[in-house]
C-alpha positions as CSV (number, residue, x, y, z in Angstrom):
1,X,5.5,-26.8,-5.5
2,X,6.7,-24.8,-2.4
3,X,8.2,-21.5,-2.9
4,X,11.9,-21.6,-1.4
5,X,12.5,-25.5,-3.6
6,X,11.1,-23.6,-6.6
7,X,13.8,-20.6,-6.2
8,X,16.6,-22.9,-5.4
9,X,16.6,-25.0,-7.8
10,X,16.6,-21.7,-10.1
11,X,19.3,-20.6,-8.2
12,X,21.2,-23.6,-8.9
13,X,20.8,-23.4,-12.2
14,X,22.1,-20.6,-12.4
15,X,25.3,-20.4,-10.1
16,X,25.9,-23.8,-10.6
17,X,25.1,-24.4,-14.2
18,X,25.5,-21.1,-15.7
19,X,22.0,-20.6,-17.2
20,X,20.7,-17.1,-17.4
21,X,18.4,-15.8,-14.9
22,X,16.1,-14.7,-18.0
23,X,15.9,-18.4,-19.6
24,X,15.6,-20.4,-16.0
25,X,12.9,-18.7,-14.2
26,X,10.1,-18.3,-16.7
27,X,9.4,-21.8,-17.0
28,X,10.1,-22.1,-13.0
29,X,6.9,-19.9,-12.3
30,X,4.8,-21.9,-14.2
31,X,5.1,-24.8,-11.4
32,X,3.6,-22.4,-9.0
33,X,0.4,-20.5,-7.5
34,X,0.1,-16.8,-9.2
35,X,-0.1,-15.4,-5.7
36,X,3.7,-17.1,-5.0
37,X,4.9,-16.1,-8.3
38,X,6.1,-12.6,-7.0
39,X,8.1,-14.2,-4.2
40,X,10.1,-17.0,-6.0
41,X,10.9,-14.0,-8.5
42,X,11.6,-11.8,-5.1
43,X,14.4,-14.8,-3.8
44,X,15.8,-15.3,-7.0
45,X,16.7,-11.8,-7.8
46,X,17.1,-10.6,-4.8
47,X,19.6,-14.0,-3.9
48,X,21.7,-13.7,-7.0
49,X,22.4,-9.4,-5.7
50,X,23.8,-10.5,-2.9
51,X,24.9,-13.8,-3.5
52,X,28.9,-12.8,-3.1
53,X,28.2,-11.7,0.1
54,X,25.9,-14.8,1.0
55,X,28.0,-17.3,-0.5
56,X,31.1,-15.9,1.8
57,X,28.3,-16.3,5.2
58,X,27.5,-19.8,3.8
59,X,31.0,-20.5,4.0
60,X,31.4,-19.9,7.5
61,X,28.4,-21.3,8.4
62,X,28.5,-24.7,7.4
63,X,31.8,-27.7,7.8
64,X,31.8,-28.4,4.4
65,X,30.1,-27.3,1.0
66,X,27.0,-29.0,-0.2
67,X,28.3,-31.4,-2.9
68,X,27.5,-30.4,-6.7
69,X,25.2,-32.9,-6.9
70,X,23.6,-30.9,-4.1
71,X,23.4,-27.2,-5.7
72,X,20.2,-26.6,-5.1
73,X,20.9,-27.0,-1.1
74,X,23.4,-24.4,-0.9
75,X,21.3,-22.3,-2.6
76,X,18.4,-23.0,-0.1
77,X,20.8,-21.4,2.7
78,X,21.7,-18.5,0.2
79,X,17.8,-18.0,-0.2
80,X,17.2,-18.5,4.0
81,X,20.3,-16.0,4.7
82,X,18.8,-13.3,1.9
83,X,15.7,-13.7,3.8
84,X,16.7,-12.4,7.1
85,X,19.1,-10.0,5.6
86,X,17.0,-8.4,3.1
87,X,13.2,-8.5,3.6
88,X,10.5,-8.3,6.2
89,X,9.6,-12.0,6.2
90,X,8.9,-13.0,10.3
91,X,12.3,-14.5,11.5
92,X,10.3,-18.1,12.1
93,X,8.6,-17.9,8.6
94,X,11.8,-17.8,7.2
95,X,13.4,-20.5,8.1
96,X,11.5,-22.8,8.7
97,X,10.1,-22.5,4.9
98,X,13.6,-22.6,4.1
99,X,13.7,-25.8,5.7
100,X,10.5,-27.5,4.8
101,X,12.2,-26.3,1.2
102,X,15.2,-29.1,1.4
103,X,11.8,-32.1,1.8
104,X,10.1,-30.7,-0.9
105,X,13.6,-31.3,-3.2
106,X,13.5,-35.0,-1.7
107,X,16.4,-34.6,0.2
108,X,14.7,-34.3,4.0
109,X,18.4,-35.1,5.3
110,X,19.5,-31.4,4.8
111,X,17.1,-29.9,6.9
112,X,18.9,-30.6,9.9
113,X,21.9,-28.7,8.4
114,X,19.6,-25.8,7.1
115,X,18.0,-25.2,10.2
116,X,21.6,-25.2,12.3
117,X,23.2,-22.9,9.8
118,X,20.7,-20.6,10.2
119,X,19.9,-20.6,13.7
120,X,23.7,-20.2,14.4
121,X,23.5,-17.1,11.7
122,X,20.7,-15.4,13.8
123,X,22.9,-15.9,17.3
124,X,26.2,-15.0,15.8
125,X,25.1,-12.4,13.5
126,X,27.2,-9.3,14.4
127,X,30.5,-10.9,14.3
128,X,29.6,-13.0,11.3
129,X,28.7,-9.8,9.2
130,X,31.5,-8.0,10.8
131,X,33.7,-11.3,9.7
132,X,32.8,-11.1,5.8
133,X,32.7,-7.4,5.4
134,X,36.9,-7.7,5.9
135,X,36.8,-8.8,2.4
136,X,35.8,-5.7,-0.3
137,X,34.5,-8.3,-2.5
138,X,32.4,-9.2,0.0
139,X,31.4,-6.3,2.0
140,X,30.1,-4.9,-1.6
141,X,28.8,-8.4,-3.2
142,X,30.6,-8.3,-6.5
143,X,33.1,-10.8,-7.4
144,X,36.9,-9.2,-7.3
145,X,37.3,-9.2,-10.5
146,X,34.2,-7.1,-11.3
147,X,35.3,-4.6,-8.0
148,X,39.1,-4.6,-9.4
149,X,37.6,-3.1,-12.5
150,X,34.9,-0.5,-11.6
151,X,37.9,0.5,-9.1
152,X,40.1,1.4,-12.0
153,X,37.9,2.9,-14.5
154,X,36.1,4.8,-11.9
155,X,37.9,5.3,-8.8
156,X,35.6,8.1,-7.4
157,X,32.9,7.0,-8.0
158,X,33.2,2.9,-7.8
159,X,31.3,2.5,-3.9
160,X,28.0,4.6,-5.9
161,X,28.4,2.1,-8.9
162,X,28.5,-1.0,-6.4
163,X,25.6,0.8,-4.1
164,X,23.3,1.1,-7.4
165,X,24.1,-2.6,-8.6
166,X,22.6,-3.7,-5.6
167,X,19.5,-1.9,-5.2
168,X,16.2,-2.9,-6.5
169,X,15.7,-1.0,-10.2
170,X,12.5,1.0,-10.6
171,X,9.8,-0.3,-13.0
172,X,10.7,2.3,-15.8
173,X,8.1,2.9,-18.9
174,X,8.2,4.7,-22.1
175,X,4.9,6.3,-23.3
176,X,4.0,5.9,-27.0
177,X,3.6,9.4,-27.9
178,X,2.1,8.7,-31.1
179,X,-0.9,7.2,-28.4
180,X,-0.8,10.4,-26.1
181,X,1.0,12.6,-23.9
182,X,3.1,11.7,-21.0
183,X,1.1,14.2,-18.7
184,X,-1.9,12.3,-19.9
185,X,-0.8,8.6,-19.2
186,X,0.7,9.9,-15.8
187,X,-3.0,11.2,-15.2
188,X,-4.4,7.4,-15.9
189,X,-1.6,6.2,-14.1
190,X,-3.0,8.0,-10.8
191,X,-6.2,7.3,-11.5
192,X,-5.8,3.4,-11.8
193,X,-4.1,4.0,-8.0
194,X,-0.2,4.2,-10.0
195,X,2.2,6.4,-8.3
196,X,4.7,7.6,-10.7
197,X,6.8,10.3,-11.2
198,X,8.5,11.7,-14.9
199,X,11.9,10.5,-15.7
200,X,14.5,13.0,-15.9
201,X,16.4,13.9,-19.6
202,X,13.5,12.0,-21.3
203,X,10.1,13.5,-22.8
204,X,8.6,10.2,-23.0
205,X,9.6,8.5,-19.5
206,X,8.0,7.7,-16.2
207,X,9.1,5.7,-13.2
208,X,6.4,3.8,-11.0
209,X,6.8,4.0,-7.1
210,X,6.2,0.3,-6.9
211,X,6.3,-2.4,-9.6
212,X,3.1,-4.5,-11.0
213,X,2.5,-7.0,-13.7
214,X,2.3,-5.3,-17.1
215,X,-1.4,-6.4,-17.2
216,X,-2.1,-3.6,-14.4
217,X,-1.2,-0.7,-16.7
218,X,-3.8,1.2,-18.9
219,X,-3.8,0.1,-22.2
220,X,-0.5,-1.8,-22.3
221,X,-1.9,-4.5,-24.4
222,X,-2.9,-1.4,-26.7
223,X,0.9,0.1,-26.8
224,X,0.4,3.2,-25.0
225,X,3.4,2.3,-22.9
226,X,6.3,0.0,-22.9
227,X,9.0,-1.1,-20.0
228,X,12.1,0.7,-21.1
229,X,14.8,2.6,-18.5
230,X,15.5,6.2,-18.9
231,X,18.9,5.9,-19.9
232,X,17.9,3.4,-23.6
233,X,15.2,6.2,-24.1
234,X,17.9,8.1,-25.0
235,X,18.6,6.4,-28.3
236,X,16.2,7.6,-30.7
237,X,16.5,11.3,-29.4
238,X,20.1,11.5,-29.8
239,X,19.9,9.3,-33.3
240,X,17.2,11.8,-34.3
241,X,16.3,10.1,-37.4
242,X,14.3,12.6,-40.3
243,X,11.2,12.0,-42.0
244,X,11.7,9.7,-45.1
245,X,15.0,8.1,-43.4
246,X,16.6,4.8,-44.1
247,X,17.1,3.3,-40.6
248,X,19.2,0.5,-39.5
249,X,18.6,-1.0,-35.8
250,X,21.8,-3.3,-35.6
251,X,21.1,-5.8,-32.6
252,X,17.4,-4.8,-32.5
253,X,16.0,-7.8,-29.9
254,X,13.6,-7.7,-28.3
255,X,12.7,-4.5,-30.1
256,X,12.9,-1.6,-27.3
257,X,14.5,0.9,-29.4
258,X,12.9,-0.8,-32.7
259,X,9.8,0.7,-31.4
260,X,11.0,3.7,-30.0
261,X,12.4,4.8,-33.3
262,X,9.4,4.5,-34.5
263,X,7.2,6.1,-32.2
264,X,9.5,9.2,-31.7
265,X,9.3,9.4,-36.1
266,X,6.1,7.8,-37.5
267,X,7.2,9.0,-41.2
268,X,10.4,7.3,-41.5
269,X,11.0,5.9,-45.2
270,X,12.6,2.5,-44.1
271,X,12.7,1.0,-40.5
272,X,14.8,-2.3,-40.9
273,X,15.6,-4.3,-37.2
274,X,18.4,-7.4,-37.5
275,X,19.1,-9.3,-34.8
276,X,21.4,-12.6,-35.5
277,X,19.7,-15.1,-32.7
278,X,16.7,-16.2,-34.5
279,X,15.0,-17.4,-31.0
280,X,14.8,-13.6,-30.0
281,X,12.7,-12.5,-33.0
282,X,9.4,-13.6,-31.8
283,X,9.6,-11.0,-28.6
284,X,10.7,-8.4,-31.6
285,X,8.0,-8.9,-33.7
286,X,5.6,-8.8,-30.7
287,X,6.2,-5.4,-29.6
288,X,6.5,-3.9,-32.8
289,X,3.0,-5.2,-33.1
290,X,1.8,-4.3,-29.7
291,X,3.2,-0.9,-30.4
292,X,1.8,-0.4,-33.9
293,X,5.6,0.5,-35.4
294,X,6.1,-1.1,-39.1
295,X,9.5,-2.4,-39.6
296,X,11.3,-5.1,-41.9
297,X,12.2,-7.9,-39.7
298,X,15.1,-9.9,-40.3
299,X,17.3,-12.3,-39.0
300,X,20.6,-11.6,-39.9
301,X,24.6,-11.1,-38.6
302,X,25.2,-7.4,-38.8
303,X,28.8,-7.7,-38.7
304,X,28.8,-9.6,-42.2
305,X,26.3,-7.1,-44.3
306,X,26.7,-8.9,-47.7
307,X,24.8,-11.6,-46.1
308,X,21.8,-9.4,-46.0
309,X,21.8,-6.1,-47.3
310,X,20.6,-4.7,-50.6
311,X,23.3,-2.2,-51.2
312,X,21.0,0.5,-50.3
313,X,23.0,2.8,-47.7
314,X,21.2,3.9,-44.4
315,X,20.6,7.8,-43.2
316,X,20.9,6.6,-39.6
317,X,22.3,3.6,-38.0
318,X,21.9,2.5,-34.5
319,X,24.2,-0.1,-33.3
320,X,23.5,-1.1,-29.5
321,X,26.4,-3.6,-29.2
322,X,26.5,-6.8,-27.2
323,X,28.5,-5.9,-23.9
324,X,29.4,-7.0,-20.7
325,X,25.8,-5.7,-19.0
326,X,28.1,-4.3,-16.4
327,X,25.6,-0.9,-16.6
328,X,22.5,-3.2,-15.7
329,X,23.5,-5.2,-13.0
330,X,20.9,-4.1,-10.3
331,X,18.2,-5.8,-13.2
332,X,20.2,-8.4,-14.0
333,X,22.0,-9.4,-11.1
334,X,23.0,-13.2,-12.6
335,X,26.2,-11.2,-14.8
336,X,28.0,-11.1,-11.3
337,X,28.2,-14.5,-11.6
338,X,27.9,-15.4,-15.7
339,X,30.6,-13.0,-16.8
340,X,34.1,-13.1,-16.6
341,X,37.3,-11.2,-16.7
342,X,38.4,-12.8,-20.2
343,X,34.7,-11.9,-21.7
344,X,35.6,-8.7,-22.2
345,X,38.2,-8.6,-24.4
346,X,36.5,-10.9,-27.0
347,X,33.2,-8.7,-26.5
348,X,35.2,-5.8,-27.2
349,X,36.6,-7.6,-30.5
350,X,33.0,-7.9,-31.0
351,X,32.4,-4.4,-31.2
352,X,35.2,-3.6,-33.3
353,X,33.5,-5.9,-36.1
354,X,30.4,-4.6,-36.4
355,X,31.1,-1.1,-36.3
356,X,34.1,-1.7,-38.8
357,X,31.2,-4.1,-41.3
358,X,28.2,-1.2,-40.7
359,X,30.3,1.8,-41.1
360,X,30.3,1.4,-44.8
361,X,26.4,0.9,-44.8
362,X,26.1,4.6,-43.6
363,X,25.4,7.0,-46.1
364,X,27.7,10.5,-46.6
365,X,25.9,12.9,-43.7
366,X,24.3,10.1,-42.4
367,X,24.7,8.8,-38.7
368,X,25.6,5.8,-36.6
369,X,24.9,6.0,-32.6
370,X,27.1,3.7,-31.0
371,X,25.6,2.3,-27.6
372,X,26.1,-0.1,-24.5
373,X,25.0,-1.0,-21.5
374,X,28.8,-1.0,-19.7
375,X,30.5,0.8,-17.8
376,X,34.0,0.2,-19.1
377,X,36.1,2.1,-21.4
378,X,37.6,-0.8,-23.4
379,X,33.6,-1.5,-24.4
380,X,33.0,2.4,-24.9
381,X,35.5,5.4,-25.3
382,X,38.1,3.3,-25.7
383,X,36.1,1.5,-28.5
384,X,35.5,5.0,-30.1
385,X,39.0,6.2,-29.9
386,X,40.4,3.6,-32.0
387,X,37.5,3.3,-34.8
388,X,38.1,6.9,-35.2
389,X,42.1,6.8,-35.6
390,X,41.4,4.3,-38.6
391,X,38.5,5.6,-40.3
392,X,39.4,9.4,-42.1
393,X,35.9,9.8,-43.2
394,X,34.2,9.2,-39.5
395,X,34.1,12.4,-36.9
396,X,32.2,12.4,-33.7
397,X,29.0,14.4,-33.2
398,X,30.0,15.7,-29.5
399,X,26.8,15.0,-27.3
400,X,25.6,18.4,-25.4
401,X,23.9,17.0,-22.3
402,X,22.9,17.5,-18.7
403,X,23.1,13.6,-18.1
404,X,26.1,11.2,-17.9
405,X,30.1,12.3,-17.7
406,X,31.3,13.8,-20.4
407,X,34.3,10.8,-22.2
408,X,36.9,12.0,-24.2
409,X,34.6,10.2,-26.9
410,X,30.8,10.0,-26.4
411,X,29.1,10.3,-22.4
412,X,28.2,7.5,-20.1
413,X,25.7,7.7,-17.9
414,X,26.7,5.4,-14.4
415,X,24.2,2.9,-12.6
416,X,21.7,4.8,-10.5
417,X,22.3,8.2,-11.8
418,X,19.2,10.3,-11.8
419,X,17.1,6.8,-11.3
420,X,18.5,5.3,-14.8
421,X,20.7,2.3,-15.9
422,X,24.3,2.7,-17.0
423,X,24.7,3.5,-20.6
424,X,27.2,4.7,-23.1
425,X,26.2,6.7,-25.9
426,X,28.8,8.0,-28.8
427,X,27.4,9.7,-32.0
428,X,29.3,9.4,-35.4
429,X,28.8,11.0,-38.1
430,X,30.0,10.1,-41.5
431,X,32.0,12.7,-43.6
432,X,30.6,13.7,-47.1
């Protein structure tokens, strides 16, 4: 099917129905070539980073909206506006593949509209940017909500988060040291024509200088290296877990960390990964296998332990709670548009639950690493601050670090900061 009716109807999945970029494109490339797959993945993500700035173009540009019915129209402008805003795709390719996109939906009446919309974008194009950049929200393709609060939890440093959010993440792998070293997988990296250079604050990290299908890299099938950002290497470091330790990964899909906690300690006693969404455990199970890590699988809610644990308490806990995502928007640029203002309190009630129900499963000395992928204090220090008034027998390991800003409770690392994603980290420790 052509490229640009492929992506939009994605897109209108997604804006207009609310599906995840993650469950709607998958099945999407399947209904085209291998050689176009890379573009409609190209449109979509690239669309949904800019699409509060395209949407507010779109605006301008046409007499009325497309009606819901027609979703997937509107976002065949988004997609013909992103492409002569944001790649090197000849002005003529553009759009008129944009336009041949509304026939190949069956609905060969909008291509009229398509082409004028973006034919007038092209003459008018200063004052129509200059027109839409009066609006922050806008000018910085965020909804207001999401500006509003970057603004207020970080005021100096807000136009850097929003910069980040927008630009293209790096293809970021872990190596498997138990497979090799990282200064030996870089080596086979050059050597199979893959520039990459060492991630910063990690021993096990490297970023390519361009991205490629998994398939490309030496030995992936065989677990030498997994996809994993800088800043969720960090876990198992700064968890630390001893030979012959009782591990607990909390909200271990798809198994990232799993893994990692097992690679960075091969002798651990007990490995044991939860996750409560059964339909995630598959993708677990498969790179625990692909990476060679034993682990007890298990799906189970980790805020309600007597559900599923034996009584046994843990040495080391790692709880990487669900969150708002607003740390890795630049990789998944749908949460502009799937999350709300009034998610984050109930996420942070979230939070509060399972930290209050796993506390208990941590032994005397034993350890609990509290992480997210936000960047808001009501998710992270915020969150820490109150667990710790109400718990006497819980004091915070104080993380010594040259990464991230230093929280009154735990640090958090900002989108784009020395190439990683934003992450909060906070270490507890339980009191003997």
């Amino acid at each position: 099917m052509q490229t640009r009716a492929v992506a939009a109807r994605v897109l209108a999945r997604v804006i207009r129905h609310g599906a995840s970029l993650d469950s709607a494109l998958p099945d999407a490339l399947q209904k085209v070539a291998i050689g176009d797959r890379a573009l409609v993945s190209e449109l979509c993500y690239g669309t949904l980073r800019w699409q509060p700035r395209l949407a507010a173009l779109s605006v301008k540009l046409l007499h009325r909206p497309p009606r819901a019915k027609d979703s997937d129209v509107g976002a065949l402008l988004l997609i013909g506006l992103y492409q002569l805003q944001h790649t090197r795709i000849p002005v003529h390719a553009a759009v008129a593949e944009t336009v041949a996109g509304a026939g190949a939906l069956g609905k060969r009446w909008a291509a009229a509209m398509l082409n004028a919309a973006l034919r007038r974008y092209l003459r008018e194009r200063e004052t129509l940017d200059a027109a839409v950049d009066t609006d922050p929200a806008s000018a910085h393709a965020h909804p207001p909500w999401l500006l509003e609060r970057l603004r207020e939890a970080w005021p100096d440093d807000w136009t850097a988060i929003t910069a980040a959010n927008n630009a293209r993440a790096p293809l970021a792998l872990r190596v498997n040291l138990t497979r090799g070293t990282r200064a030996d997988y870089l080596a086979r990296l050059a050597a199979a024509d893959h520039q990459a250079a060492e991630i910063a604050h990690t021993g096990t990290g490297l970023a390519l200088a361009r991205p490629c299908d998994v398939t490309e890299l030496p030995d992936f099938a065989a677990g030498a290296v997994s996809v994993q950002d800088g800043a969720a290497q960090l876990a198992a470091p700064l968890l630390a877990p001893a030979a012959g330790a009782r591990v607990l990964d909390a909200c271990a899909a798809p198994g990232g960390k799993t893994a990692h906690l097992g690679e960075w300690q091969p002798a651990l006693g007990t490995l044991l990964a939860i996750d409560r969404t059964e339909a995630r455990l598959p993708r677990l199970h498969a790179t625990l296998a692909r990476t060679g890590v034993a682990a007890t699988v298990m799906t189970a809610d980790a805020g309600d332990p007597a559900s599923w644990w034996d009584g046994t308490l843990f040495d080391a806990v790692l709880l990487d709670a669900p969150c708002s995502g607003s740390g890795v928007i630049r990789r998944h640029p749908d949460i502009k548009l799937l999350r709300r203002a009034n998610d984050l309190p109930r996420l942070a009630a979230e939070q509060a639950r399972l930290l209050a129900a796993l506390w208990p499963l941590v032994a005397p000395g034993g350890r609990l690493l509290y992480a997210t992928c936000s960047v808001f204090p009501e998710e992270n220090d915020r969150q820490i601050s109150n667990f710790l008034a109400a718990r006497a027998d819980a004091h915070e390991k104080k993380i010594t670090a040259d990464w991230g800003h230093t929280c009154c409770h735990g640090r958090q690392i900002l989108p784009g900061e020395d190439g990683m994603d934003g992450f909060y980290y906070a270490l507890l420790e339980r009191r003997a």
